[in-house]
ZAVO-846861 format. One record per residue: residue in three letters; x, y negated, z negated of N, C-alpha, C, O, CB in turn. Coordinates in steps of 0.05 Angstrom, whole numbers, plus 5000, padded with zeros to 4 digits. Atoms other than C-alpha are relative to their C-alpha. Glycine has a CB too. Example, Ala and Ser with C-alpha at 12.3 -4.5 7.8 and 13.67 -1.06 7.14 Angstrom:
2
ala501850245000524650904844501849765000503949764987498049994975
ser498450245001527350214857498549784986499549564982500949915029
This chain:
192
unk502350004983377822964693497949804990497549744966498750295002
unk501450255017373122414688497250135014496950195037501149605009
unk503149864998365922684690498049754999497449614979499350224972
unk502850134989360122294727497750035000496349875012499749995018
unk502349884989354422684722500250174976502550224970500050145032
unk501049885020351523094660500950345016501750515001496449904994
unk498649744992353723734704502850085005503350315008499250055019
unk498050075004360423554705501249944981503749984978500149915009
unk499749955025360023404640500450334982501850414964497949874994
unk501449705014357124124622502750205016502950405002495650105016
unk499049954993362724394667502749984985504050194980499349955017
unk498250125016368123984626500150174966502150234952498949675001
unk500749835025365324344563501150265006503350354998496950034993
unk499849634992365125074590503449984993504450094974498950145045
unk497849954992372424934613501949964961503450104948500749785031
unk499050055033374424654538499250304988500950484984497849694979
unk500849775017370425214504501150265009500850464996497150024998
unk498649734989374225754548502750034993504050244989500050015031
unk498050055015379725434525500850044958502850114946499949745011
unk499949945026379125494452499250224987499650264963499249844991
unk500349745002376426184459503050185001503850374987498050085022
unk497549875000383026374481502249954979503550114967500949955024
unk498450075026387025964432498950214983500450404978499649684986
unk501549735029382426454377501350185005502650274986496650144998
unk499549724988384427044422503050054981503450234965500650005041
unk497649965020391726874392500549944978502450044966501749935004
unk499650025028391026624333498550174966498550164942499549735001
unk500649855036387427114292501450215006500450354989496450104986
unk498349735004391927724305501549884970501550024950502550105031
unk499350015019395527314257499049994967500050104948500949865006
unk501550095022390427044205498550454983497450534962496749685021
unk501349685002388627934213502550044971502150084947500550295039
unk496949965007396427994189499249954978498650134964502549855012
unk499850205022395727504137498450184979499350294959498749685007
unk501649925026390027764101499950234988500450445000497749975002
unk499449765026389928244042497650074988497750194966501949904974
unk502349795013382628454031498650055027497949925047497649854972
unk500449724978380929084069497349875024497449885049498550374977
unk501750104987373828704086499849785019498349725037498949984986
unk500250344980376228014111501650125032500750075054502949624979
unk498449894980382128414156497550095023497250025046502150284987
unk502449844975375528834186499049835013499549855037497450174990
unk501450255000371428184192501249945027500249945049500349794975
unk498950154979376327904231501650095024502949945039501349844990
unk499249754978378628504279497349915015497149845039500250394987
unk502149874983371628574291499149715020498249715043497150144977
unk500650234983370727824312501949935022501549755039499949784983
unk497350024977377327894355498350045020497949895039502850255000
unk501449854966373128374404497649795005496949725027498250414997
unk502550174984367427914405500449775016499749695038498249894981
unk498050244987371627354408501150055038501149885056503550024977
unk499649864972373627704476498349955024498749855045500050274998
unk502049954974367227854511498549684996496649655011497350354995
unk500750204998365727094489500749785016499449585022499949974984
unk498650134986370926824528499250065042499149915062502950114986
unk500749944973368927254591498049975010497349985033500350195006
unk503450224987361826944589500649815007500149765031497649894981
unk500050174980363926334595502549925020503349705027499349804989
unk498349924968368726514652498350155021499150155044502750224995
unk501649914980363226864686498249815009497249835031498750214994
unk502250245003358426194672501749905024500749865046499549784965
unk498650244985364425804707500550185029500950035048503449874983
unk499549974974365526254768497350045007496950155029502050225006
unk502950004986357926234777499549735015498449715037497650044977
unk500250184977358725514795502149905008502649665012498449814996
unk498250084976364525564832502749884989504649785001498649785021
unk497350255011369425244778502250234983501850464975498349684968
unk497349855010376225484749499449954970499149724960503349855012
unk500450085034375025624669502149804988501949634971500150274980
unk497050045016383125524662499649705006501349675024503350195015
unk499250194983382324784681500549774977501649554982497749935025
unk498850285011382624354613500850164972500050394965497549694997
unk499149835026385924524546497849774969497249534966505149984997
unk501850005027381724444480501949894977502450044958498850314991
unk498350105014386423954444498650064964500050094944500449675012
unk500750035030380923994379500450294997502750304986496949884991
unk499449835002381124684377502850104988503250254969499450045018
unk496950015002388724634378500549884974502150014960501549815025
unk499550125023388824224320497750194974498950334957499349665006
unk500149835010384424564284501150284991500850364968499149995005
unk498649765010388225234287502249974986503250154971500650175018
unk497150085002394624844277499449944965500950024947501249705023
unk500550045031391324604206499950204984501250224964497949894993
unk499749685011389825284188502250144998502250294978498850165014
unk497449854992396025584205502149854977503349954958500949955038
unk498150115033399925024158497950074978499150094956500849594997
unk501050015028394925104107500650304992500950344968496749924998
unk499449755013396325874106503650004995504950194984498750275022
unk496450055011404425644098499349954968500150074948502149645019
unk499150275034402825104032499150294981500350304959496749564990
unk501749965021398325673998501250324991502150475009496549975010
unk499249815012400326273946497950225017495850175030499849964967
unk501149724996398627023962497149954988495249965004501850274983
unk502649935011392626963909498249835013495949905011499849974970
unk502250144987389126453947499750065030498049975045500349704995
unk499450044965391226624017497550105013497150055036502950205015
unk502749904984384126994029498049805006496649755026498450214985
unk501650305002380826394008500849865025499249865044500949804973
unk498950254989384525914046499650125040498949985059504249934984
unk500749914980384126394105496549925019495849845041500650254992
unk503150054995376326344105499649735009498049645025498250044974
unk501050405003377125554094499349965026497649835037502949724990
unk499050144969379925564162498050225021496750165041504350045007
unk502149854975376126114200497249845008495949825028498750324987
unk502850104987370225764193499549755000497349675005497750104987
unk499950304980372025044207500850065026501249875041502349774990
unk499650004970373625404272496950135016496350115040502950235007
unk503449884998365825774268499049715012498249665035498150114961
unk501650235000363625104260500149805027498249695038500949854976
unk499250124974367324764319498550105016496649995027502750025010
unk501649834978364925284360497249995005496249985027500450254997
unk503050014986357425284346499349715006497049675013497450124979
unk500150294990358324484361500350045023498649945037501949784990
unk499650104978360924574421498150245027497950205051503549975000
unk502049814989355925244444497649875004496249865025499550234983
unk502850104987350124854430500149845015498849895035498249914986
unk499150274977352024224468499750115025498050055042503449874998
unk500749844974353324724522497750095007496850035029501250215003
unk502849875001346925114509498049825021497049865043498750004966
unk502050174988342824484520500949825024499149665030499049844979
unk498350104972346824194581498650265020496850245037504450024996
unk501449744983345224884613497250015009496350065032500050234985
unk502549974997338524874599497749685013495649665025499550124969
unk500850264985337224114616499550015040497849965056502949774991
unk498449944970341224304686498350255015499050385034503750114996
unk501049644991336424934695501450205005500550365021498550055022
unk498249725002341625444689500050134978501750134961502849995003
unk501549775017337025964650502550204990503450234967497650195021
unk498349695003341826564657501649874978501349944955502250155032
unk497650105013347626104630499249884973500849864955501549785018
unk501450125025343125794576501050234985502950234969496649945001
unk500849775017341626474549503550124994503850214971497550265020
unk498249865004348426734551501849764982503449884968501150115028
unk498650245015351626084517497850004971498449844953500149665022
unk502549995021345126214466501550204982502350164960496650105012
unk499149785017347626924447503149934987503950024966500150285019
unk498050035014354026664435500749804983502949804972501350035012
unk500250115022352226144392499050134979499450084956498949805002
unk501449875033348426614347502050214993501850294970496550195001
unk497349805000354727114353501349784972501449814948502550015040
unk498550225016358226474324498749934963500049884943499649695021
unk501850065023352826384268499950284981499450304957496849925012
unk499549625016353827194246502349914996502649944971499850365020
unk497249975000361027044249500649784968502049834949501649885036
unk499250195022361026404199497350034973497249864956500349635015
unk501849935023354526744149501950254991501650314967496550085008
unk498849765008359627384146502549884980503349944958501150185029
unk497850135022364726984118498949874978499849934956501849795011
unk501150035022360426624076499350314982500450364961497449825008
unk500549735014358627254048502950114985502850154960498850245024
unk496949855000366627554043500849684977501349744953502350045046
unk499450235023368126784003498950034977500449964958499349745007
unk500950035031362926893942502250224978502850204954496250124999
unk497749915013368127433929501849955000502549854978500550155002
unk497450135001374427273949500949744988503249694979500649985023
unk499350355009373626493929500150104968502250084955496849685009
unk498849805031372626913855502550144990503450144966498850234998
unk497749854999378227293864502749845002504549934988499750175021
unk498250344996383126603883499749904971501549834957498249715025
unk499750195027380126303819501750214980504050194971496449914983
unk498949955027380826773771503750105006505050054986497750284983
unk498650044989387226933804502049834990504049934980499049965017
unk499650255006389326283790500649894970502549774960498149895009
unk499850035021387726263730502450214982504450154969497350004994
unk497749755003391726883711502549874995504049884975500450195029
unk496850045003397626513734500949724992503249634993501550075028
unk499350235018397125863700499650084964499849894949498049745010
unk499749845020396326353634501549994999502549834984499350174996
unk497249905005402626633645502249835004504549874997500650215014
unk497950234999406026023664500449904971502749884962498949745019
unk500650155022403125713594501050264980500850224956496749874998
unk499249785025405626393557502450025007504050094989498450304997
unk496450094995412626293591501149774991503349784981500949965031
unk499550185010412725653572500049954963501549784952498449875014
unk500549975022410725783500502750194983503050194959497150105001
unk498749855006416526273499503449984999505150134990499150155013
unk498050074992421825863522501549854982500149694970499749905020
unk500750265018426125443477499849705014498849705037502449974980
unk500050314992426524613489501749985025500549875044501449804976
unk498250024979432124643538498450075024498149905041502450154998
unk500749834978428725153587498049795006498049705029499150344995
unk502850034993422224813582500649635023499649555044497449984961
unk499250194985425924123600500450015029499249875045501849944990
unk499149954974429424403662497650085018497850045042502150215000
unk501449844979422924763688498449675010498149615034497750324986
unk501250244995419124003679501949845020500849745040499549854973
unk497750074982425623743714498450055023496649925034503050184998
unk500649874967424824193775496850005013496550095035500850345000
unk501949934993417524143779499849665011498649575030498050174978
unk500450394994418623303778500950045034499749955054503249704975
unk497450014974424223463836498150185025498850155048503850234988
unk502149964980418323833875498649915010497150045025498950084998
């Protein structure tokens, strides 16, 4: 769609951002799966449902002026989740909460880029109602990526030392091994 007009523009958005609400819709059941502390799992249940009634705002914004939400797909979005999703493949159990967060909230972040943009398109265009409702759900978005900040000062602790733990016990396996073993493990780590 080639957009002429700053309302058409703002239309072009909605339809992206309806789009990448729904991509979220499926991709955190998994990132829920994935994670292993009781608080981030909740965190991110609880942002599922919001995630929800965020999507059906701006599907109510778009049948207010007459337009189909389903009409363009959110390629950044797409890539973004897609980075996340390999990055939770490359990374160990002890970091996976971490690495989870990394990615939740480079998708926070997308999102309140592309809310406010909307916000102020709305509000340029005098569509009050739609302002305000694209407002609440930027500040939804802003609770959503300070909660995780919050859930990281621990968990990113918990990754390190973590971490550390298991380059200890690598270095006390190694210390235990004779010459041969220690060769083959340097071998296989080259061959990685």
């Amino acid at each position: 769609m080639t957009a002429n007009s700053l309302q058409e523009l703002y239309v072009e958005q909605l339809q992206d951002l309806y789009s990448a609400e729904e991509q979220i819709i499926k991709a955190l059941p998994k990132m829920i799966e994935a994670a292993q502390s009781d608080e981030l799992r909740s965190a991110l249940k609880e942002h599922l449902e919001v995630t929800r009634k965020q999507a059906s705002r701006v599907e109510t914004i778009c049948q207010e002026l007459g337009e189909d939400a389903q009409n363009e797909k959110c390629k950044g979005m797409e890539g973004v989740l897609k980075e996340g999703s390999d990055l939770l493949k490359e990374v160990s159990k002890e970091v996976r909460d971490a690495a989870i967060i990394a990615a939740a909230q480079r998708v926070e972040h997308y999102e309140m880029a592309g809310y406010g943009t909307a916000r102020t398109y709305a509000t340029l265009l005098g569509f009050a109602d739609a302002a305000s409702m694209l407002e609440q759900t930027l500040e939804e978005e802003k609770e959503a990526d300070q909660t995780l900040s919050e859930l990281a000062e621990e968990l990113n602790v918990e990754a390190l030392k973590a971490g550390e733990n298991t380059e200890e016990q690598e270095a006390e396996q190694g210390r235990n091994w004779g010459p041969r073993a220690k060769k083959s493990v340097a071998r296989g780590k080259r061959a990685a």
